[in-house]
Backbone as a printed PyTorch tensor [residue, N CA C, xyz], in Angstrom:
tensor([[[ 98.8190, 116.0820, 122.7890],
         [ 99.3940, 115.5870, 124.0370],
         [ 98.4270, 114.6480, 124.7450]],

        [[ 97.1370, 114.8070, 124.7340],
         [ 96.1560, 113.8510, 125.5380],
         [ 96.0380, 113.0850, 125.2400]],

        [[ 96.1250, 112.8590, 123.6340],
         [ 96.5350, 111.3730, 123.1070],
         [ 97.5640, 110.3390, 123.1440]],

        [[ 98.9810, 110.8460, 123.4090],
         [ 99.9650, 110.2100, 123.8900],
         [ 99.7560, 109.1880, 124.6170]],

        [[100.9100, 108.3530, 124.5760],
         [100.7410, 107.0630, 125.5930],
         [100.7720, 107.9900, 127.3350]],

        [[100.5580, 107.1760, 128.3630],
         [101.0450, 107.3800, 129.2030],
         [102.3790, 107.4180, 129.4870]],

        [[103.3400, 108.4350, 130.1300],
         [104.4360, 108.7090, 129.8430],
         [105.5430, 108.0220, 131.2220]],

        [[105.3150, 105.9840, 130.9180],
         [105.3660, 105.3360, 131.9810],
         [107.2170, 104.8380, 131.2720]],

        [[107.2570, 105.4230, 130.1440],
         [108.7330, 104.8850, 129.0940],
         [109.0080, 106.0920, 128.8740]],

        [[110.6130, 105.5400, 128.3880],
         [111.3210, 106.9870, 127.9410],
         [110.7270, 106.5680, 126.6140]],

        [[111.1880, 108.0510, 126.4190],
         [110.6670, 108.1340, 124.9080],
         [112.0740, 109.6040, 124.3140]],

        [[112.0020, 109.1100, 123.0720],
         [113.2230, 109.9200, 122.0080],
         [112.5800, 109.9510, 120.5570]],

        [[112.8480, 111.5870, 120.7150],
         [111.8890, 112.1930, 119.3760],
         [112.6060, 112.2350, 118.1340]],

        [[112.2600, 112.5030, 117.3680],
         [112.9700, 112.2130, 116.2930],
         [112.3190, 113.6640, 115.0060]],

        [[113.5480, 114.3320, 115.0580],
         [112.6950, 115.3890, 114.2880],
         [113.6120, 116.5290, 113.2690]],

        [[113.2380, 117.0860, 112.1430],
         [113.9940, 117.3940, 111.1470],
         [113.0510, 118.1630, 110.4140]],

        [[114.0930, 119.1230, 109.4380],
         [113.4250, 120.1940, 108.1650],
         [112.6280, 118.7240, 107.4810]],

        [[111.6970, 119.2320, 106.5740],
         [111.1340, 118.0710, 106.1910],
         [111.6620, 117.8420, 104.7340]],

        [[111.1860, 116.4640, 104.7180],
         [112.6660, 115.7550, 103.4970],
         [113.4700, 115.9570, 104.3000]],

        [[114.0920, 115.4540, 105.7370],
         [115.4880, 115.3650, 105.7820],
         [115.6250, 113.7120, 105.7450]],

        [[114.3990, 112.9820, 105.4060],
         [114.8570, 111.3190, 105.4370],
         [114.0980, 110.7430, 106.9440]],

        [[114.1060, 111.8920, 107.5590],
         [113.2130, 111.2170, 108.8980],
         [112.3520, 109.8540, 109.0140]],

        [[111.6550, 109.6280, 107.7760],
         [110.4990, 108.0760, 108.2370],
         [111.7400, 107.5250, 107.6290]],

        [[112.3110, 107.5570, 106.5340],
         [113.4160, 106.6790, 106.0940],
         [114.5940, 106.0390, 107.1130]],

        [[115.2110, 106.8280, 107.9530],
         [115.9430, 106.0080, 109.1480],
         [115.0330, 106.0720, 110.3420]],

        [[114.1660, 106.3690, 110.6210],
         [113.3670, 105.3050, 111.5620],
         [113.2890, 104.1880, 111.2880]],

        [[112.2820, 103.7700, 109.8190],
         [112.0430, 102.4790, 109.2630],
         [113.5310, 101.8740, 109.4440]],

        [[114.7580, 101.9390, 109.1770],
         [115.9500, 101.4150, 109.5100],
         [116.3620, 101.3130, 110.3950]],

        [[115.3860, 101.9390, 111.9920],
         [116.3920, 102.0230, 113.0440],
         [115.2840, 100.5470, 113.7740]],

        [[114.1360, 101.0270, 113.3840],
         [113.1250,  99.7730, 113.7320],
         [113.2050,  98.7250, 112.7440]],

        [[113.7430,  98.6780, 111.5950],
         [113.6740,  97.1080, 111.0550],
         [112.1300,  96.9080, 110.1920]],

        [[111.8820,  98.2500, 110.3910],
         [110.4320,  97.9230, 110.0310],
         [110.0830,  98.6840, 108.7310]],

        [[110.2020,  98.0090, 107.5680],
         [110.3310,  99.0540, 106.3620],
         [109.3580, 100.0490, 106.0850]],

        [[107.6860,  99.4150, 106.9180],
         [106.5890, 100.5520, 105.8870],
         [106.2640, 101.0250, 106.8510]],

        [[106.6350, 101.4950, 108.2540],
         [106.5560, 101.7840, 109.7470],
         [106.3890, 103.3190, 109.4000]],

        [[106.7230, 104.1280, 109.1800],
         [107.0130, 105.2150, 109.0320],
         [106.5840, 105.8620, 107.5140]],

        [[105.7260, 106.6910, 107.1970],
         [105.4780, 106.8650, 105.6980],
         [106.6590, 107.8090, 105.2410]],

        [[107.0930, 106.9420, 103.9790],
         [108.0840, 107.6510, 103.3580],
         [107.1340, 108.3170, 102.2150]],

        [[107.7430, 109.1230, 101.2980],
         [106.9570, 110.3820, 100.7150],
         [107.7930, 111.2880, 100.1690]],

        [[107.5830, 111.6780,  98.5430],
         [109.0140, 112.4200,  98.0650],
         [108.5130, 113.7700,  98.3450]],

        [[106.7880, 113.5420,  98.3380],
         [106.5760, 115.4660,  99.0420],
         [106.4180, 115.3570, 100.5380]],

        [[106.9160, 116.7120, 100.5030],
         [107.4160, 116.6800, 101.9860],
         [106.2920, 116.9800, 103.2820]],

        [[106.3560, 116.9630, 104.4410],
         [105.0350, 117.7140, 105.1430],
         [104.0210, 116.2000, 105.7360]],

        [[104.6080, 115.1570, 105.1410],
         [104.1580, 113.9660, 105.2610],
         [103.6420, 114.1110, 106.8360]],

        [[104.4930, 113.7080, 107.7080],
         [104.1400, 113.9840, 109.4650],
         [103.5010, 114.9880, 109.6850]],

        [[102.1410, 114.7380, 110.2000],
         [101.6060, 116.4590, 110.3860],
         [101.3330, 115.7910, 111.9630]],

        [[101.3880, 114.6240, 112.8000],
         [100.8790, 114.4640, 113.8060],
         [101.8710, 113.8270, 114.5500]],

        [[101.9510, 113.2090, 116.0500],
         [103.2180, 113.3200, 116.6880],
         [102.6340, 111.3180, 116.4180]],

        [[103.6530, 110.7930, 116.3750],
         [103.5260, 109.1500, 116.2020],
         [104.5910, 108.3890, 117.3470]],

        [[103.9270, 107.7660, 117.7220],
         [104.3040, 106.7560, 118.8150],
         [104.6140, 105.2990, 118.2670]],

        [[105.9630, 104.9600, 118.9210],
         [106.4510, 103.2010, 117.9380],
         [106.7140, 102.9490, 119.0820]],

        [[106.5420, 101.8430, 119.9130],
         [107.0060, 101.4920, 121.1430],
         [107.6220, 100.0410, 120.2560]],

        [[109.0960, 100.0660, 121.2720],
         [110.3630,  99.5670, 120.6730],
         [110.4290,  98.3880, 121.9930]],

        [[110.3380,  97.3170, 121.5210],
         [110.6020,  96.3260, 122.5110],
         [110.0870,  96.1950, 123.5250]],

        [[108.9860,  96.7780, 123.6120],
         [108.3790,  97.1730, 124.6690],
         [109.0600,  97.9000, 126.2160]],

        [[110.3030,  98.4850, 125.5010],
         [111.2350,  99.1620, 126.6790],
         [111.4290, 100.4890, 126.7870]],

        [[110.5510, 101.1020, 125.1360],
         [110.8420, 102.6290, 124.9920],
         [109.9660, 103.1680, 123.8630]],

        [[109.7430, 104.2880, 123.7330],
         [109.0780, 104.5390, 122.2310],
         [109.9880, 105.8350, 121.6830]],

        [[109.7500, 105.0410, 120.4750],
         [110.6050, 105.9080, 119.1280],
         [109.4110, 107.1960, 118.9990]],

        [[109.2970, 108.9420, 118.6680],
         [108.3300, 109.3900, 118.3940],
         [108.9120, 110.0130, 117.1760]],

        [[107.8140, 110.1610, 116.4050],
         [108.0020, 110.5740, 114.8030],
         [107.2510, 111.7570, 114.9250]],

        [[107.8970, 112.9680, 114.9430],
         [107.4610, 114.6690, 115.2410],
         [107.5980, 114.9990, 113.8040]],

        [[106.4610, 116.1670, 113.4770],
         [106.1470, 116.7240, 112.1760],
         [107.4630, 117.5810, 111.8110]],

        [[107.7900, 117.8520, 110.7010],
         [109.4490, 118.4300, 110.3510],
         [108.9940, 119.2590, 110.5080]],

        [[109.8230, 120.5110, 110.3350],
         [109.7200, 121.9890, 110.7530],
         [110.0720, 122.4660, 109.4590]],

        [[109.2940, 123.7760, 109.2430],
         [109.7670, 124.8070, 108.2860],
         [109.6670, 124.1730, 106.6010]],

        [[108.4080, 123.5550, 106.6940],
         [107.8820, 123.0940, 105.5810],
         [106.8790, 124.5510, 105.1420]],

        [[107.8350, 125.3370, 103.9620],
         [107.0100, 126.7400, 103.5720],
         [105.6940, 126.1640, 102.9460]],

        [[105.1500, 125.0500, 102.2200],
         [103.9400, 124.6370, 101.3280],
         [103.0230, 124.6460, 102.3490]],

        [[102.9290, 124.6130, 103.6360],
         [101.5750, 124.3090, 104.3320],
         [101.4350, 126.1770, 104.6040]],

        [[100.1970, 126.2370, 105.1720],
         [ 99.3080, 127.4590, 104.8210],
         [100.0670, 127.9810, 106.4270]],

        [[ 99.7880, 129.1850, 106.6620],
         [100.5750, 129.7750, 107.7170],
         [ 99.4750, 129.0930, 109.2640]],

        [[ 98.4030, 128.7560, 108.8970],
         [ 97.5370, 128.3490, 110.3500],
         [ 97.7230, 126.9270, 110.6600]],

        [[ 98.1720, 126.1690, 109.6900],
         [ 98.5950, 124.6570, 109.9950],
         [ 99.9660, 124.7530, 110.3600]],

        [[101.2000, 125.7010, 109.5570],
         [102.3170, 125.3590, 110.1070],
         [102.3120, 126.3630, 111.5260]],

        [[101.3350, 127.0570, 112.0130],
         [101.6250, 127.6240, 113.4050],
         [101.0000, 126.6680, 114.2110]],

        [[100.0050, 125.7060, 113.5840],
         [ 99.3360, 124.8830, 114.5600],
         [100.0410, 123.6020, 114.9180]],

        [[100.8940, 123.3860, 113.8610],
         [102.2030, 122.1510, 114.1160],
         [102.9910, 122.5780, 114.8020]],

        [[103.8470, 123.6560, 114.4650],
         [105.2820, 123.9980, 115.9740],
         [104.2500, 124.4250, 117.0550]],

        [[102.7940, 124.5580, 117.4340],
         [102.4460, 124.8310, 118.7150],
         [102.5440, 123.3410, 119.2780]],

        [[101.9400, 122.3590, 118.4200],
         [102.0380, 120.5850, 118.6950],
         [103.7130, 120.2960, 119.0230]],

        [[104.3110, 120.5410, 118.3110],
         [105.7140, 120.4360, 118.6360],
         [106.4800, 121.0400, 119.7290]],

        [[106.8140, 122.0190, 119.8060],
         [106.6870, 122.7890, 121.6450],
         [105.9970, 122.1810, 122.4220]],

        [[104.8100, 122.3580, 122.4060],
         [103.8690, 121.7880, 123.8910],
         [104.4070, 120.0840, 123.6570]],

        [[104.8250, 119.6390, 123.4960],
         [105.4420, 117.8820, 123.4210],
         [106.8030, 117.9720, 123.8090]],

        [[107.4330, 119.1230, 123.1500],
         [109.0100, 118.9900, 123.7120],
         [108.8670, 119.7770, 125.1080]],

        [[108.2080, 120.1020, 125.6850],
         [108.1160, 121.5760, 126.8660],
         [107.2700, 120.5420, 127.6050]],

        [[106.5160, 119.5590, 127.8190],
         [105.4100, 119.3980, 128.6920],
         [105.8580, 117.4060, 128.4720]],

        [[106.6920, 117.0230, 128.0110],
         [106.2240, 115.0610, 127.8580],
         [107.3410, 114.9470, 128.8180]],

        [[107.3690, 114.1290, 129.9670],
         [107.7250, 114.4760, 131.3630],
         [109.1150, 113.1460, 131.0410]],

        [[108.6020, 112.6340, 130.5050],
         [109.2690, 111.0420, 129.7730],
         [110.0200, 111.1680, 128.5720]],

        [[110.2030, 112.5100, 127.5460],
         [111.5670, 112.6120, 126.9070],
         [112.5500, 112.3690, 127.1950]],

        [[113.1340, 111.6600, 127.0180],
         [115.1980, 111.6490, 126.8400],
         [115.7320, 112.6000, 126.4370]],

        [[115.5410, 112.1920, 125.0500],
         [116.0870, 112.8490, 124.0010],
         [115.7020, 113.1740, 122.6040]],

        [[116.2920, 114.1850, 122.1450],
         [115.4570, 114.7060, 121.0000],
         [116.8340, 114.3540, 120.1610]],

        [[116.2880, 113.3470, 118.8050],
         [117.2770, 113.3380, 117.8550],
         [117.1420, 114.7840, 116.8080]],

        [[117.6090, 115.1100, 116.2430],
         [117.6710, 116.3770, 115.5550],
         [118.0360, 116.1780, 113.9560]],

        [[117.4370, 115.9410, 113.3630],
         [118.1840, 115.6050, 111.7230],
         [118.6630, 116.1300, 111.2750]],

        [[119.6880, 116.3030, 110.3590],
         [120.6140, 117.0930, 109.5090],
         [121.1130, 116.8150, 108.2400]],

        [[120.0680, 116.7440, 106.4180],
         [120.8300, 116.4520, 105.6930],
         [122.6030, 116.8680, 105.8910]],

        [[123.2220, 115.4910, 106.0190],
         [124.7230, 116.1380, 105.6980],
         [125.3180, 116.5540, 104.6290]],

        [[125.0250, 116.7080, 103.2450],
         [125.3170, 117.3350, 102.3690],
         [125.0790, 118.8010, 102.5320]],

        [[124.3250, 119.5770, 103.3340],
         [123.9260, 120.8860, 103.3340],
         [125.2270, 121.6290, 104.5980]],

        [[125.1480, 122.8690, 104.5380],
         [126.0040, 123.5750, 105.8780],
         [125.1760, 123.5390, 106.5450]],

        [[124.9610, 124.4850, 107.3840],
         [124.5050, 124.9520, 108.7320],
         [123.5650, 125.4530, 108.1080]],

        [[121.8650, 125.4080, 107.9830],
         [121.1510, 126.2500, 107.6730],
         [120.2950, 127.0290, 109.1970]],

        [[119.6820, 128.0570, 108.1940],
         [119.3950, 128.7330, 109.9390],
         [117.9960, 128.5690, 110.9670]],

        [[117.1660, 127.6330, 109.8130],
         [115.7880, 127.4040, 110.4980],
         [116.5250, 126.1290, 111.5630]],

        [[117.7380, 125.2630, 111.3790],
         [117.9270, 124.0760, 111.8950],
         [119.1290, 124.8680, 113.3660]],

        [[119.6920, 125.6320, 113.1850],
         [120.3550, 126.1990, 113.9990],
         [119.2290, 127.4030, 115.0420]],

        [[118.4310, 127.8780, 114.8880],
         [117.4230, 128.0780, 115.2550],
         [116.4750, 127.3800, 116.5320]],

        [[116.6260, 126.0220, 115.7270],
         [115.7310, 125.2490, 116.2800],
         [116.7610, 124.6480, 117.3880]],

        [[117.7310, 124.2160, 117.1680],
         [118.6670, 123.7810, 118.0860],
         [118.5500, 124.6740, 119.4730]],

        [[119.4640, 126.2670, 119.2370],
         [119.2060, 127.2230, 119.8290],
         [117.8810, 127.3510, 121.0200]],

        [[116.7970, 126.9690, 120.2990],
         [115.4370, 126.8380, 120.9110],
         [115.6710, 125.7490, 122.0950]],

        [[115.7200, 124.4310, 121.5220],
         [116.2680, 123.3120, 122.2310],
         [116.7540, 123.4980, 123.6990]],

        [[118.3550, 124.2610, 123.0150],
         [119.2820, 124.6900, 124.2430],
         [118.5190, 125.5440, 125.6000]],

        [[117.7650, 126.7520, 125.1060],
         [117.2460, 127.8710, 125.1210],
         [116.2890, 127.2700, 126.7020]],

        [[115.5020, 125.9060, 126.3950],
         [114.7810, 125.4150, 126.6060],
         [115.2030, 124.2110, 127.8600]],

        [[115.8620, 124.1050, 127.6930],
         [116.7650, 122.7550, 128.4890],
         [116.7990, 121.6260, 128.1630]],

        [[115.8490, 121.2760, 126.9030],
         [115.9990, 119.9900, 125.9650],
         [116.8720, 119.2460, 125.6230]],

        [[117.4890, 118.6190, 126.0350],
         [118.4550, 117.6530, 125.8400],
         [118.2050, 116.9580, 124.1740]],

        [[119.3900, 117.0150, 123.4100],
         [118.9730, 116.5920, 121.7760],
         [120.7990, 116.1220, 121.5490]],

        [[121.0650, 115.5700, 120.8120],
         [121.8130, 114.9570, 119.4850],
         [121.5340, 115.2800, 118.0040]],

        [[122.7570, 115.1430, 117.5560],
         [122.2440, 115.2110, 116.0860],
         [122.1730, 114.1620, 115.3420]],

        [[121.5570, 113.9070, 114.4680],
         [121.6720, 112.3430, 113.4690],
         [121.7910, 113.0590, 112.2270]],

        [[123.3290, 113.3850, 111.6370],
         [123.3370, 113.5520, 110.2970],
         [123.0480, 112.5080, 109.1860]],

        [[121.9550, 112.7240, 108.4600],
         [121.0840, 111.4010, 107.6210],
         [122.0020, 112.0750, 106.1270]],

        [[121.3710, 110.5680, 105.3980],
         [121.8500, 110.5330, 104.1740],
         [123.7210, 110.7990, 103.6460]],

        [[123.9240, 109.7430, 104.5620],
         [125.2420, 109.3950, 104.2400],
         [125.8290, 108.8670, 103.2820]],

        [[124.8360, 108.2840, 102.5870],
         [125.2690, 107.5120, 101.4680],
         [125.1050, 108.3010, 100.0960]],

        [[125.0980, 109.4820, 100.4340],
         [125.3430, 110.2310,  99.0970],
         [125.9790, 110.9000,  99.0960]],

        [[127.3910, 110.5640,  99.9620],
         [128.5930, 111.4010,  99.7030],
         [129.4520, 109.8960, 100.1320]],

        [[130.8100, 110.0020,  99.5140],
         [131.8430, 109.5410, 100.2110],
         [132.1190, 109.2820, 101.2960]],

        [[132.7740, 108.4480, 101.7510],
         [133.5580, 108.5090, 103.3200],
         [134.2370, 109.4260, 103.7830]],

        [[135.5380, 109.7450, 102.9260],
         [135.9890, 111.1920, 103.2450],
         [134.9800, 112.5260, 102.9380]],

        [[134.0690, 112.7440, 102.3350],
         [133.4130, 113.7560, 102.1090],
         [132.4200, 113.7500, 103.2980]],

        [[131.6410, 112.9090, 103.5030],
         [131.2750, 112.5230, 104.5200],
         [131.4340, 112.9020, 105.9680]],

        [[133.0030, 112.6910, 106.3060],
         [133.3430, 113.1020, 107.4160],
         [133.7880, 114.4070, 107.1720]],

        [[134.1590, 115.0470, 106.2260],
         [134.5560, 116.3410, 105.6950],
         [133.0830, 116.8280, 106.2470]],

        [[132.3520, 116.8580, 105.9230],
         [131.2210, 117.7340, 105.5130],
         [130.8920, 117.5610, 107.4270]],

        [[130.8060, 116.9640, 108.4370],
         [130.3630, 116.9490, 109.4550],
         [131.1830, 117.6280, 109.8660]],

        [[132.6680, 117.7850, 110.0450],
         [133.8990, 118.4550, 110.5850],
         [133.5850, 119.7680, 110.0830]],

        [[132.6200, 119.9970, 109.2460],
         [132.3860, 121.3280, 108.7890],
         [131.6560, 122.1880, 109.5050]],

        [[130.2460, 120.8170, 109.5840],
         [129.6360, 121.5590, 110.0280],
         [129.3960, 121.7820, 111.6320]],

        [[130.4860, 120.9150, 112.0510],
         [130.2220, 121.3150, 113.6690],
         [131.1480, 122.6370, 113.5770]],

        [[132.3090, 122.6120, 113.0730],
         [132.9860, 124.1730, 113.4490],
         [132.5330, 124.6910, 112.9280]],

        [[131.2290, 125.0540, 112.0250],
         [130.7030, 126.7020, 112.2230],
         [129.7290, 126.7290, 113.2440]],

        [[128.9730, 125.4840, 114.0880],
         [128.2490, 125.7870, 115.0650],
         [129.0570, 126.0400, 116.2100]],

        [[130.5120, 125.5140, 116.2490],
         [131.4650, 125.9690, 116.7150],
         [131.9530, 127.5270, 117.2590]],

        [[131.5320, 128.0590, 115.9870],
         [131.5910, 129.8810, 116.2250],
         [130.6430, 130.5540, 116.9530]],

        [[129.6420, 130.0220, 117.3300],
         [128.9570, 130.3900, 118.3170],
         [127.9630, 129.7150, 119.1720]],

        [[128.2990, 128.3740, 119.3690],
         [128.2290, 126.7810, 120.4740],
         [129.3090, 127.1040, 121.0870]],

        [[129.1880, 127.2110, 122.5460],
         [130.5530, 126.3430, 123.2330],
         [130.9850, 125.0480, 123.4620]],

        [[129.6960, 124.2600, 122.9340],
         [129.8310, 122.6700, 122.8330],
         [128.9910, 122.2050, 121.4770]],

        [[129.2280, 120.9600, 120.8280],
         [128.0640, 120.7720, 120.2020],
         [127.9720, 119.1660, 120.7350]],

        [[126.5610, 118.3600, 120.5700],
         [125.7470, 117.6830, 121.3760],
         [126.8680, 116.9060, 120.7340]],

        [[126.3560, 115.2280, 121.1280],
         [126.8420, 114.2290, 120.6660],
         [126.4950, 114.1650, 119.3600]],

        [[126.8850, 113.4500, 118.1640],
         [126.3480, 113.3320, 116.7610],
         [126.4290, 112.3130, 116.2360]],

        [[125.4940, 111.5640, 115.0290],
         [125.6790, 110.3560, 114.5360],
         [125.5990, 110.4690, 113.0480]],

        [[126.5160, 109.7990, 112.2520],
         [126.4870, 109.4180, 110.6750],
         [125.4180, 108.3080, 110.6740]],

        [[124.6090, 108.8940, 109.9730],
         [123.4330, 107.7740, 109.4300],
         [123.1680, 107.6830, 108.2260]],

        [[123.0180, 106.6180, 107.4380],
         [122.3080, 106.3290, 106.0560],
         [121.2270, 105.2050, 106.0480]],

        [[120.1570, 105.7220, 106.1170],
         [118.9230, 104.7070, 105.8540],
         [119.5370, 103.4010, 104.7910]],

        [[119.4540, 103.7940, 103.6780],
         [120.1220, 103.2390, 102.9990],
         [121.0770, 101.8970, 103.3660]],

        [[122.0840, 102.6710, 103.7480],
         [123.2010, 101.3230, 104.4760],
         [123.2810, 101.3000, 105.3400]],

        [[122.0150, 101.2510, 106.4530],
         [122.0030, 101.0260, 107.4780],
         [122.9510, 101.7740, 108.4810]],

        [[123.4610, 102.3860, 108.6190],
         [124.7740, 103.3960, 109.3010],
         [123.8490, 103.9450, 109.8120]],

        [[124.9920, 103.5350, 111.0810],
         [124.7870, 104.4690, 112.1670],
         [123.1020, 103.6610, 113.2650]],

        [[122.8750, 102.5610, 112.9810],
         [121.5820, 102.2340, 113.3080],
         [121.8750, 101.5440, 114.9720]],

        [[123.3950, 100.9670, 114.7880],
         [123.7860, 100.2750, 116.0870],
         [124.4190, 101.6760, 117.2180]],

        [[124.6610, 102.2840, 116.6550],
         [125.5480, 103.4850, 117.2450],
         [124.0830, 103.7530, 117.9800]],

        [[123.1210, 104.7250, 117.4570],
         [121.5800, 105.1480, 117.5570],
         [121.2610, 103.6440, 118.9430]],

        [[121.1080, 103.1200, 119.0390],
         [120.4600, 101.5970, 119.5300],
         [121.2540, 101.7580, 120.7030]],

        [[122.4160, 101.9110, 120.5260],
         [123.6450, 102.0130, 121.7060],
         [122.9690, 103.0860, 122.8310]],

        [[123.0290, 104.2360, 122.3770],
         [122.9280, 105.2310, 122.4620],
         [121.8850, 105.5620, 123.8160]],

        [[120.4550, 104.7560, 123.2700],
         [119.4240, 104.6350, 123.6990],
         [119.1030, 103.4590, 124.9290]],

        [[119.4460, 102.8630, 124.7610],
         [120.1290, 101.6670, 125.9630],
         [120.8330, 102.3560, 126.8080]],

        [[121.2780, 103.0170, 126.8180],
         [122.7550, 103.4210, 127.8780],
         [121.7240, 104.4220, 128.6970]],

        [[120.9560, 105.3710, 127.6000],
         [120.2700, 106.7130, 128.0490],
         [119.0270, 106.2930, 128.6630]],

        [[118.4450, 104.8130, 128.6580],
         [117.3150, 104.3730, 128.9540],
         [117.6010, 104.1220, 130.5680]],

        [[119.2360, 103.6600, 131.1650],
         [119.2270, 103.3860, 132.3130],
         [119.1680, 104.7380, 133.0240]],

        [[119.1650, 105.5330, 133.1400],
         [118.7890, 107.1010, 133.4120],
         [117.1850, 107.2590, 134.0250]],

        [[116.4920, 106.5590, 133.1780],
         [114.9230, 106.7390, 133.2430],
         [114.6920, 106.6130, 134.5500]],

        [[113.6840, 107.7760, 135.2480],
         [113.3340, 107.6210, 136.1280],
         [111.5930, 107.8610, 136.0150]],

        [[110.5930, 107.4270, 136.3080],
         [109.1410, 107.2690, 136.2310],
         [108.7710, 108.5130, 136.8510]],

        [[108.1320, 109.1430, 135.6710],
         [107.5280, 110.6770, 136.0010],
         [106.7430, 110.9750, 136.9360]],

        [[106.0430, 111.7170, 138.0750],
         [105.5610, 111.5000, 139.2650],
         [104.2620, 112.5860, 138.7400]],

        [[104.3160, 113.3240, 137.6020],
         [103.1630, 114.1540, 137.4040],
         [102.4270, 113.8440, 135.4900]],

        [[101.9000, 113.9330, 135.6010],
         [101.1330, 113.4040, 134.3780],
         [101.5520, 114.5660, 133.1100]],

        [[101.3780, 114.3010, 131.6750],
         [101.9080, 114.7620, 130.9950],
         [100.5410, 114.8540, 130.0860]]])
């Protein structure tokens, strides 16, 4: 946290099981292909990363959660980095939330949501990797998975279809953040 920028911009986190594609649609949401380290082993993000976007906001790249390969004192020392950033950065918006969409509802990601809520964190979801299903499967598989968070959500957040890949979902995301940026109000206590 002491390293952070000053928390004078909104800022929107960006965070997921690891391997959910996370540096992959950043690099697509910024235009910026090697911005973000992509990596087929997972655990890549171990530190919180700052992209300031037009100079109007910063993108943050948060370590994934519930990566079992790291040793039990690094992954307790990452969700303590992760909490104290979502609980204490005075200048969050919003927390994007990743979701391979090929998978259901798993429970470390429903969990974490829960936490979110629990917390007063304001989040969205960005279901990634769209492009490895169909269009109809696609939207099948999201209609899925909001009605089982359905069975015990009384709402679920806003949500976005994304594919790094084909770019989806990058203007929706952009929209999103513009609209939520006129909201910003300049934090009065330090973070």
């Amino acid at each position: 946290m002491k390293l952070c920028p000053a928390p004078t911009l909104p800022e929107y986190a960006f965070i997921g099981r690891s391997n959910v594609g996370k540096s992959s649609l950043i690099n697509m949401i910024t235009g910026e292909k090697g911005l973000a380290k992509t990596s087929a082993k997972p655990g890549k993000t171990q530190l919180i990363n700052h992209f300031l976007i037009d100079g109007s906001w910063y993108l943050v790249d948060l370590p994934g959660y519930g990566y079992a390969q790291l040793g039990k004192e690094k992954k307790e020392a990452i969700e303590r980095i992760i909490a104290d950033y979502m609980l204490r950065r005075s200048n969050l918006m919003c927390v994007f939330v990743l979701i391979d969409v090929r998978h259901s509802v798993q429970r470390i990601d429903r969990e974490f949501m829960e936490w979110l809520a629990k917390k007063e964190v304001a989040f969205v979801i960005a279901f990634t990797k769209g492009d490895k299903l169909g269009k109809v499967a696609l939207i099948d598989s999201i209609e899925k998975y909001k009605n089982e968070m359905l069975k015990t959500w009384e709402d679920i957040p806003q949500t976005f279809a994304t594919s790094a890949f084909q770019s989806t979902g990058r203007e929706d995301i952009l929209a999103f953040v513009q609209e939520t940026n006129k909201l910003f109000v300049l934090p009065n206590k330090k973070a």
